[in-house]
N, C-alpha and C positions, 0 to 999 in steps of 0.2 A: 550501599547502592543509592544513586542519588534519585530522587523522587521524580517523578514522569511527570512534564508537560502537561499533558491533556490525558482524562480516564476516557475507557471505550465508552461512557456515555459522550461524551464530548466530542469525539470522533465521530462517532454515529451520525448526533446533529449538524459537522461540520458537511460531512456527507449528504446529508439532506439539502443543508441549504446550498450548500456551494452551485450556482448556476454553470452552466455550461458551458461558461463564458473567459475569452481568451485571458483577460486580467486575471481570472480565477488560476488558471493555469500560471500564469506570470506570478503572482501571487505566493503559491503554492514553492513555485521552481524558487521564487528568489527566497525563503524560509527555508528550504533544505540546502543552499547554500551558506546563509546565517550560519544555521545549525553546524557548520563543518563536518557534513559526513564522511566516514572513509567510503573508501572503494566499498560495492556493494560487494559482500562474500554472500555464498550459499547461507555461511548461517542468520546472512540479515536476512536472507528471502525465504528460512523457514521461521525465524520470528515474524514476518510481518504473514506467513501463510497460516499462522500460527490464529491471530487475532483475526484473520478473514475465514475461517473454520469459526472461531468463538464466535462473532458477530453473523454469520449463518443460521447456525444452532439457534440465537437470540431472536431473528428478527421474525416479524410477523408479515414480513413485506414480500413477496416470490419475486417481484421484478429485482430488488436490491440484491437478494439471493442469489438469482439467479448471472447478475451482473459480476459477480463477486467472485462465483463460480467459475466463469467463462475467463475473467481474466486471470485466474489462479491456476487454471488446472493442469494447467503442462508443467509446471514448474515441478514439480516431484521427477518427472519422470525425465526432464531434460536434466535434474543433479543426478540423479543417476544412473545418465546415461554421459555423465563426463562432459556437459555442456559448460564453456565459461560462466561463472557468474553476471556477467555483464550483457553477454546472449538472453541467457535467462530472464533477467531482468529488461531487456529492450523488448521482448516477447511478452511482458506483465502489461508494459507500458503502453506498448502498441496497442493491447486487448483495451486497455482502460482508457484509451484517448479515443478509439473507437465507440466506445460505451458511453464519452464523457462520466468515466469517474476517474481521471488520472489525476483530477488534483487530489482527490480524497485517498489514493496509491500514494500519491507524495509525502502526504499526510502521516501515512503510517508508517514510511521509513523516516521520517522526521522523530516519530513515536521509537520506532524499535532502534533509532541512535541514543535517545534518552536515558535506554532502559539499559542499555550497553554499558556504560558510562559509571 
């Protein structure tokens, strides 16, 4: 397995600092291009649901929680209810760009390609 990128403390702070700002997001998008990721499948978006449950559990923060939450939570139930992966995921994205935390979303499929790998 080849060694991950960035640890979830890493990710955390990227999440903190990252402003809200559209370079952020440019940023962010032109790195998961880099990365060459495949097509999102369901099991990318129960890895990255994966580390957004662990970094819940972890934080001391409700608002980040609670952010984390809101763009997470349909995705269980739209895999299995037979939704494309790519529905699914434009539904994460949506929540998180609403939220301004879609770069820190991008982040972690940049992350759960690494750990693919």
């Amino acid at each position: 397995m080849q060694k991950a990128l960035w640890s979830m403390g890493d990710l955390c702070e990227m999440m903190d600092a990252v402003a809200p700002k559209p370079e952020s997001v440019a940023l962010a998008r032109r790195l998961l291009e880099l990365s060459d990721p495949q097509p999102i499948t369901n099991d990318t978006i129960l890895i990255i649901l994966h580390y957004v449950l662990v970094e819940i559990r972890g934080t001391d923060k409700p608002e980040k929680a609670r952010m984390l939450a809101d763009a997470f939570h349909n995705a269980p139930s739209m895999i299995a209810n037979g939704c494309e992966p790519q529905k699914t995921w434009e539904s994460i994205l949506s929540t998180a760009r609403r939220l301004q935390i879609e770069p820190y979303v991008l982040w972690l499929h940049v992350q759960s390609r690494q750990i693919s790998n």
